[in-house]
C-alpha positions as CSV (number, residue, x, y, z in Angstrom):
1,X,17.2,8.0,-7.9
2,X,14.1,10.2,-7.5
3,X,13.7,11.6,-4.1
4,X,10.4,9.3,-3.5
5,X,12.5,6.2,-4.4
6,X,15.0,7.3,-1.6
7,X,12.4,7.6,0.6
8,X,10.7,4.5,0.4
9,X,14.9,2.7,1.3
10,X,15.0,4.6,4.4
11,X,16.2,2.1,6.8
12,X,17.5,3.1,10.5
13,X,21.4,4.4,9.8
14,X,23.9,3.7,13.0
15,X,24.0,2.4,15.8
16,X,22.1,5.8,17.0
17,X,19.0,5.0,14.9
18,X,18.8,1.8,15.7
19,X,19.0,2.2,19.2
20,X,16.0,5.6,19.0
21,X,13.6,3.1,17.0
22,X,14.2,0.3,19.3
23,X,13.4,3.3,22.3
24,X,10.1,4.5,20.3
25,X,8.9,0.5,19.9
26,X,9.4,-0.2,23.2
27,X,6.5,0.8,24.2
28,X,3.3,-1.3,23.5
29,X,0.9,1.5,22.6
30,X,3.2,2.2,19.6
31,X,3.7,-1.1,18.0
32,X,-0.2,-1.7,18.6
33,X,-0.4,1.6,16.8
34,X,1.8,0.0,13.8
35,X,-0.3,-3.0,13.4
36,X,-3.2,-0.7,13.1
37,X,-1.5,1.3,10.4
38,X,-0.1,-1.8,9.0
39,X,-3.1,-3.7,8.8
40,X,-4.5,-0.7,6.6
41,X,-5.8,1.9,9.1
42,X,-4.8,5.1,8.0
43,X,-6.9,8.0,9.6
44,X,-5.5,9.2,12.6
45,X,-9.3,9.7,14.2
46,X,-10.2,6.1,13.4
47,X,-6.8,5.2,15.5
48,X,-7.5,7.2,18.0
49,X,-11.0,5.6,18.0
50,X,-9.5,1.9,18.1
51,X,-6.9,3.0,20.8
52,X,-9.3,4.8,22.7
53,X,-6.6,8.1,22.9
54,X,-6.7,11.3,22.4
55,X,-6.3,13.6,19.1
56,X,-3.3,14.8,20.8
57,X,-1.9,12.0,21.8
58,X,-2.6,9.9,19.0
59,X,-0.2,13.1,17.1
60,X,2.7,12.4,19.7
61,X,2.9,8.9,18.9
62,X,2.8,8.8,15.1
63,X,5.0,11.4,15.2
64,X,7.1,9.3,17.0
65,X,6.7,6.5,15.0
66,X,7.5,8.9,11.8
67,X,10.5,9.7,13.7
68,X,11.5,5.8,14.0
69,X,10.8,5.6,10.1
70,X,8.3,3.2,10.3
71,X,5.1,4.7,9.8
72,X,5.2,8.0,6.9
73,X,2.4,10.3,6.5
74,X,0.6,9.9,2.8
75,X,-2.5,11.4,1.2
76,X,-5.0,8.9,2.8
77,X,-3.3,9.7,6.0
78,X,-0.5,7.2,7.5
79,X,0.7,3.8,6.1
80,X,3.3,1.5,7.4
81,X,6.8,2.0,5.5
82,X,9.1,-0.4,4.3
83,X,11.3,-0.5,7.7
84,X,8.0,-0.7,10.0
85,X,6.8,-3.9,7.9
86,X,9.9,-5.4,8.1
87,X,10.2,-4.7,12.1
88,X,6.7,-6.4,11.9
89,X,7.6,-9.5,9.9
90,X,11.1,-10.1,12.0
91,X,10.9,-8.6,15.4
92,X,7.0,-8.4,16.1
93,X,6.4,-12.0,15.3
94,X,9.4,-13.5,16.8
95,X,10.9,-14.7,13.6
């Protein structure tokens, strides 16, 4: 399987990862910052913008959220990954 491939399956391994990404999504600010990226907003300036934070902080978060696997940096900027949809779909909107 080609590194990208394993990537993209990433999921949160343990008990321990679970528990971190849970930490991370806790607060608010990063799972508003999640629908942004989700809903297709990739430029870190443009969520800063929207969030009305600073360059700084807008670089703690996402790297937070990277952290949690659910946001991963790409060429356009940031995009939701597989596991940060999925939180989304099933946790996010009470399903």
């Amino acid at each position: 399987m080609p590194a990208e491939d394993k990537d993209q399956d990433r999921g949160w391994q343990g008990s321990e990862g679970h528990r971190f990404a849970l930490e991370v999504l806790q607060l608010a600010l990063r799972r508003q910052m999640l629908r942004l990226v989700a809903g297709g907003m990739k430029d870190r300036e443009q969520i800063g913008q929207a969030l009305k934070l600073s360059p700084s902080l807008v670089d703690y978060h996402l790297f937070m959220l990277e952290k949690a696997l659910v946001v991963e940096r790409c060429e356009a900027g940031w995009e939701a990954s597989r596991t940060g949809l999925l939180f989304l779909e099933k946790v996010e909107s009470g399903a």
